[in-house]
C-alpha positions as CSV (number, residue, x, y, z in Angstrom):
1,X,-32.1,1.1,22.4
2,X,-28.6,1.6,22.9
3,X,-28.2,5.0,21.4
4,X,-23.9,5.0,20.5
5,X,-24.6,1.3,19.2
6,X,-27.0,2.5,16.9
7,X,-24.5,6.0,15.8
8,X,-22.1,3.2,14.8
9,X,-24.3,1.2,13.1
10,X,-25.8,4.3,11.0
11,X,-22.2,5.5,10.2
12,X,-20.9,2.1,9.3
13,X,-24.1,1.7,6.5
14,X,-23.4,5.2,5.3
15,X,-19.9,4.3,4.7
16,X,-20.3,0.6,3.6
17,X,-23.2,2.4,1.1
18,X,-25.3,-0.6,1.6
19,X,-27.2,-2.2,5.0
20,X,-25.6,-5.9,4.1
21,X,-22.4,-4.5,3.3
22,X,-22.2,-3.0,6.7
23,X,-23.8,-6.1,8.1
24,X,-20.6,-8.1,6.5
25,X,-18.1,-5.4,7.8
26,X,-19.5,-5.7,11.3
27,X,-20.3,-9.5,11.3
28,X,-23.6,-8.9,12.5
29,X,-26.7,-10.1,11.0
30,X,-28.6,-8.3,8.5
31,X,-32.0,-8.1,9.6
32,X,-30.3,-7.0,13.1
33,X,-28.2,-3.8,11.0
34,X,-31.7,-3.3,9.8
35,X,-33.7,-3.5,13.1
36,X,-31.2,-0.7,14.3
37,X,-31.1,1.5,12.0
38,X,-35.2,1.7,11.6
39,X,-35.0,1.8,15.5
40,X,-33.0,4.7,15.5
41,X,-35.1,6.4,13.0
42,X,-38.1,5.8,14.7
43,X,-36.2,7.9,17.9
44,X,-35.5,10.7,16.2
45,X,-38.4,10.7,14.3
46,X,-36.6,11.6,10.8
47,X,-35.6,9.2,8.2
48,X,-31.6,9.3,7.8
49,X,-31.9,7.1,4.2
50,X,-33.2,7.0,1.3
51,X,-33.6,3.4,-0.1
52,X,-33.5,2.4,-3.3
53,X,-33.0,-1.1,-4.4
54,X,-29.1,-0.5,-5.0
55,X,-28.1,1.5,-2.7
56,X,-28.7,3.7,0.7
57,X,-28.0,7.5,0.5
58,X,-28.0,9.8,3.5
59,X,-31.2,12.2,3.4
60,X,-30.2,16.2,4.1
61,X,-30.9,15.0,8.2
62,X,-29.3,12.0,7.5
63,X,-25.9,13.9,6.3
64,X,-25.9,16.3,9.5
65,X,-26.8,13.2,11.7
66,X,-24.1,11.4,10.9
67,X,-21.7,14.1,10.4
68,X,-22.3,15.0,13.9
69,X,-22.5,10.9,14.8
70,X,-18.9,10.9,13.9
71,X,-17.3,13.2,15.8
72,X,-19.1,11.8,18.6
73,X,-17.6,8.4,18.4
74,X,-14.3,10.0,17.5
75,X,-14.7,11.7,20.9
76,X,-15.9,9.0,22.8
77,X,-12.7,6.8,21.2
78,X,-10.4,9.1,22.2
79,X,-11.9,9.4,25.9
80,X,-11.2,6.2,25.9
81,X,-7.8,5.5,24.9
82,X,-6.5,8.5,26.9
83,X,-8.6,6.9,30.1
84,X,-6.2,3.6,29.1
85,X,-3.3,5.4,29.1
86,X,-3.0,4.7,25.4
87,X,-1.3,8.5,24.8
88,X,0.9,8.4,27.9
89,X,2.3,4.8,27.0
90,X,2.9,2.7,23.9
91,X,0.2,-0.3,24.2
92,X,-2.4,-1.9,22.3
93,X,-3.1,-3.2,18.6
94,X,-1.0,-1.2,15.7
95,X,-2.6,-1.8,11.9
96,X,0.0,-1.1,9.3
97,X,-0.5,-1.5,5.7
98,X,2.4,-1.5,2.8
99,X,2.9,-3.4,-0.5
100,X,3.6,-7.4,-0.4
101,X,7.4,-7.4,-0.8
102,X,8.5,-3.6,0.6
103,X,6.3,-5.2,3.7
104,X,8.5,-8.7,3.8
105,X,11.8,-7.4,2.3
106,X,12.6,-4.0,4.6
107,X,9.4,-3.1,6.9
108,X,9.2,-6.7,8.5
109,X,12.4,-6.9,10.1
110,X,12.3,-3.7,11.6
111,X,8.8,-4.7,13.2
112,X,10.7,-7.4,15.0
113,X,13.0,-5.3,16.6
114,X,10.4,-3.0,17.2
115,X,7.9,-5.7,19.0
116,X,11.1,-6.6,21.4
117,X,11.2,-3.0,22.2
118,X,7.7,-2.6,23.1
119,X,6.2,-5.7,24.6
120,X,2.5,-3.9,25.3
121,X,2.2,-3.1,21.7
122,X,0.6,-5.6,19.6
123,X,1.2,-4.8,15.7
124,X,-1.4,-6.2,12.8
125,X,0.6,-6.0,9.2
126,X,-1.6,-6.4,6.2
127,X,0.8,-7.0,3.0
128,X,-1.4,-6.0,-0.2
129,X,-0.5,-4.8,-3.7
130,X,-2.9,-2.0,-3.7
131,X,-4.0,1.4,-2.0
132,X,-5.9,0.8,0.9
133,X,-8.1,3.7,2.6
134,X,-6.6,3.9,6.3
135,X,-10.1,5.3,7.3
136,X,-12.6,2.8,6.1
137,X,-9.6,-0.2,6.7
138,X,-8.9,1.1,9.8
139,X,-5.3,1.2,9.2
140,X,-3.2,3.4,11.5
141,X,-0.1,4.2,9.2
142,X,1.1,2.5,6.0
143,X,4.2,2.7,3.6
144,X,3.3,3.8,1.0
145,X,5.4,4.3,-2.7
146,X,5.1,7.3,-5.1
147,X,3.6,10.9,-4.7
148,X,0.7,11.3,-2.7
149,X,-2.8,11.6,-4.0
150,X,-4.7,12.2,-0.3
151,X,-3.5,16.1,0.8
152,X,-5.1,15.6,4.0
153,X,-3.0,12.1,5.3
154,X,0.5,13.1,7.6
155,X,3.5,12.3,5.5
156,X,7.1,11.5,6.7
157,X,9.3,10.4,4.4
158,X,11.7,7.8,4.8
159,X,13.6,7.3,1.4
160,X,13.1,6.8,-2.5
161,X,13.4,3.7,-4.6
162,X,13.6,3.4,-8.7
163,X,12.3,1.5,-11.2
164,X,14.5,-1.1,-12.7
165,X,14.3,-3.1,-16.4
166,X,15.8,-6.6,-16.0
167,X,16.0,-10.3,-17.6
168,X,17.8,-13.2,-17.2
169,X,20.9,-14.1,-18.4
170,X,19.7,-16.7,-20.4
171,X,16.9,-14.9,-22.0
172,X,19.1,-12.1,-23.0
173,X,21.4,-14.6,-24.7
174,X,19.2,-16.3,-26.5
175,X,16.9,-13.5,-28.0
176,X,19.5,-10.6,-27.5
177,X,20.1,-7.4,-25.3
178,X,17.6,-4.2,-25.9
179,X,19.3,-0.8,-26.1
180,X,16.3,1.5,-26.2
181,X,12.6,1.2,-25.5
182,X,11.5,0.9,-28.9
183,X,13.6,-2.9,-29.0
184,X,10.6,-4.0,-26.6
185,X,8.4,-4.5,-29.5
186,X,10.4,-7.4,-30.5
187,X,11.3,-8.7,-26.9
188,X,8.4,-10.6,-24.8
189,X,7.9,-8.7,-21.7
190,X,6.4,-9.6,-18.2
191,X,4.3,-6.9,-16.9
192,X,2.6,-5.9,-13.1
193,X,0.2,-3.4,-13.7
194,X,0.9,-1.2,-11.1
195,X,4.2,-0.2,-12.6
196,X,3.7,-0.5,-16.1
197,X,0.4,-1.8,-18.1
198,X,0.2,-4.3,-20.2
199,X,0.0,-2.9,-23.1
200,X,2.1,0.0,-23.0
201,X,5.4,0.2,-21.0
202,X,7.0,4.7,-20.9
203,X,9.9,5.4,-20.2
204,X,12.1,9.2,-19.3
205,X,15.7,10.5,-20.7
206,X,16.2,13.7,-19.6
207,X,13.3,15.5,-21.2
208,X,12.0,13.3,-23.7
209,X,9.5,10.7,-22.7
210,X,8.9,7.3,-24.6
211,X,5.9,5.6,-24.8
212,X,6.3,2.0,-26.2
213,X,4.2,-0.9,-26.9
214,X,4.8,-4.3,-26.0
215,X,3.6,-7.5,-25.7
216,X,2.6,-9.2,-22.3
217,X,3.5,-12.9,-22.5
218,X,3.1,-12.8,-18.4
219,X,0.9,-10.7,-16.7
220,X,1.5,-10.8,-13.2
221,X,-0.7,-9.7,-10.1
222,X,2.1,-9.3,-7.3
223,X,5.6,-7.8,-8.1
224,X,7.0,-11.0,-6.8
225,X,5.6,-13.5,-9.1
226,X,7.0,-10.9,-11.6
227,X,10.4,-11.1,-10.7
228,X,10.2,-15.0,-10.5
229,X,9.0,-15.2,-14.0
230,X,12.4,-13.0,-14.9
231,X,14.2,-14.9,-13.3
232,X,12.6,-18.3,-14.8
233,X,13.3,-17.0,-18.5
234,X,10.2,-15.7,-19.6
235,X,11.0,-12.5,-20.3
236,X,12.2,-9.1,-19.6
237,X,10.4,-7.0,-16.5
238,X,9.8,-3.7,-14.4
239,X,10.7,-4.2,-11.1
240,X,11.1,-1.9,-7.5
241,X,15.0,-1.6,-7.2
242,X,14.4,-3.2,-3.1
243,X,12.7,-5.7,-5.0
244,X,15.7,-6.9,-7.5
245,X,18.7,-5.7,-6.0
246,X,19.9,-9.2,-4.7
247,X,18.9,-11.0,-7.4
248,X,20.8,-8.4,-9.7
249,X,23.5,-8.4,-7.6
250,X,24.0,-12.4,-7.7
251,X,23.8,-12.7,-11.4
252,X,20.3,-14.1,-11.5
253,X,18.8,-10.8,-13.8
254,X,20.9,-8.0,-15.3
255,X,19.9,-4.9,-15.4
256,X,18.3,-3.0,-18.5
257,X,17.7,0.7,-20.2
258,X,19.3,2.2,-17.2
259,X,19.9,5.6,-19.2
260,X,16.4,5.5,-19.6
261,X,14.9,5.2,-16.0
262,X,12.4,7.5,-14.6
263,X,13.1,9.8,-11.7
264,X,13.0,7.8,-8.1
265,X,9.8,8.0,-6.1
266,X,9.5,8.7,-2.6
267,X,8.9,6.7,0.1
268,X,6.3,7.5,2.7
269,X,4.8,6.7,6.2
270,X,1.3,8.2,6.1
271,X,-1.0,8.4,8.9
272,X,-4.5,10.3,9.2
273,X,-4.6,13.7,11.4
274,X,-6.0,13.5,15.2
275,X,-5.5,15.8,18.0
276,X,-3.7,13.4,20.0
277,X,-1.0,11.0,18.4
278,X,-1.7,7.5,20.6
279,X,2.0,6.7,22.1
280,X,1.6,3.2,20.6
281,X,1.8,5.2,16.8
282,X,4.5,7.8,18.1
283,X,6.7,5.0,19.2
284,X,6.4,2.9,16.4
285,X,7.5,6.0,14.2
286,X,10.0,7.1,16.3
287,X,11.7,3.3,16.1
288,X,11.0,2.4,12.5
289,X,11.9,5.8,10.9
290,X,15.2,5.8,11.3
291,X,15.9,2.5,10.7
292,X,14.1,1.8,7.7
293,X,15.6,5.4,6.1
294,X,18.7,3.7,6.8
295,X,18.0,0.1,5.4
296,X,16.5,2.2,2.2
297,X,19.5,4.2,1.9
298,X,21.5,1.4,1.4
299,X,19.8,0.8,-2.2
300,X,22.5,2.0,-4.7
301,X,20.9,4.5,-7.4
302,X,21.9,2.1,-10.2
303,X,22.6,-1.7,-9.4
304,X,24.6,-3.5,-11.6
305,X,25.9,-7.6,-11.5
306,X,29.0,-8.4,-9.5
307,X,31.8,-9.2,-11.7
308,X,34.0,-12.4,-12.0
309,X,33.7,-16.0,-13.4
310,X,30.6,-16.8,-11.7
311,X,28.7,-13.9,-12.3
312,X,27.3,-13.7,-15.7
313,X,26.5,-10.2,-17.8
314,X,24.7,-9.2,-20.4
315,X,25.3,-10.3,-23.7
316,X,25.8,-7.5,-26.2
């Protein structure tokens, strides 16, 4: 039996909760996650699960076992990559992780300078609208938006964006311009959940809050397909201000209830803790930092439609 094979197999089902959801993280068969795990069991004569026909949870040995399993591995890992040379010199694979258009629109093109920079580093991006967990994803850093709700990740800031109520053009002109939050009600509103639901859209003036309902004609699952619909006529939106400053800018939406916009959130590279920062993750800090503070610094704190003939405003 090949004792470290079997400490990663016994951490991955305690963390995966189940033996075939390990089995589908590790792409290994399921009767083989099985065979190891009873295997390893049978060595240290202790049983590390309790099974149940929904679910695997650690026994009191269990816990300590793989507790103690995982700083192993970490150590072992680390061993490793300083044997490589992976803290003395930037090389290897680099997961980051950030939201579908922040990713495309701002982080992209400074990964581009950043991989001509660094030819031994090899970077993975994963683009999804959601949270993901840099320890079970096995994400090195993301970019994240808004406070943070995980004390124990590393944070370094890199800037703030707002939120931002727009519509077309046309839409405005043909069913009129909303002055406060309680005109929604009569507006049709596109809604990404993550921002606002779709229900209920709130809003900030200086100490007052507003909580408003509204009705969803377009519900959309990524910010981007939001903006589109805007854009299309469909209705009025809540947008990122990276995400519909050109499109602002050009006359394509106009800007909305900017008296009533909530405080900006930050901006954030996180990364989990370690003893030793890899060079590959130091580097890639130390080049993108800088440069995507200054490409988010760039985003005025209030975007309004370039005037002229060819640039159309809202209608009052």
């Amino acid at each position: 039996m090949d004792r470290l094979e079997a400490m990663s197999v016994v951490v991955a089902v305690a963390e995966a909760g189940s033996l075939s959801a390990a089995a589908r993280q590790q792409k290994t068969p399921l009767a083989t996650v099985s065979r190891k795990v009873t295997e390893l069991e049978a060595h240290l004569r202790t049983k590390l699960f309790n099974r149940s026909s929904r679910a695997l949870v650690p026994t009191d040995a269990g816990r300590s076992y793989i507790a103690a399993a995982k700083r192993i591995l970490a150590d072992i890992a680390e061993a490793e990559r300083a044997a490589s040379g992976e803290y003395t010199t930037p090389r290897g694979e680099l997961s980051v992780s950030t939201l579908v258009a922040l990713g495309r629109l701002y982080l992209q093109p400074v990964l581009v300078e950043f991989l001509a920079a660094f030819p031994e580093v090899d970077v993975q991006l994963s683009l999804q609208d959601r949270t993901v967990s840099l320890l079970e994803e096995h994400i090195d850093v993301a970019l994240r938006i808004g406070h943070l709700a995980d004390s124990s990740l590393i944070a370094v800031r890199v800037g703030e964006i707002f939120r931002v109520v727009c519509a077309s053009p046309a839409y405005l002109e043909a069913r009129g311009t909303p002055n406060s939050p309680g005109d929604l009600s009569a507006h049709d509103c596109i809604s990404y959940p993550p921002i606002q639901s779709a229900d209920t859209w709130r809003f900030k003036r200086g100490q007052t809050e507003y909580t408003v309902p509204v009705r969803s004609r377009f519900v959309a699952s990524n910010l981007e397909s939001a903006c589109d619909a805007a854009r299309a006529g469909i209705g009025i939106t809540v947008a990122f201000s990276y995400q519909v400053v050109e499109p602002i800018r050009s006359g394509e939406l106009v800007p909305l209830l900017q008296e009533f916009q909530p405080p900006p959130q930050p901006v954030n590279f996180v990364y989990s803790p370690n003893r030793f920062m890899p060079a590959k993750l130091r580097a890639f800090l130390d080049f993108t930092v800088p440069r995507l503070r200054a490409r988010l610094a760039e985003l005025p704190k209030g975007v309004a439609p370039r005037q002229g003939p060819d640039r159309p405003v809202a209608p009052g």
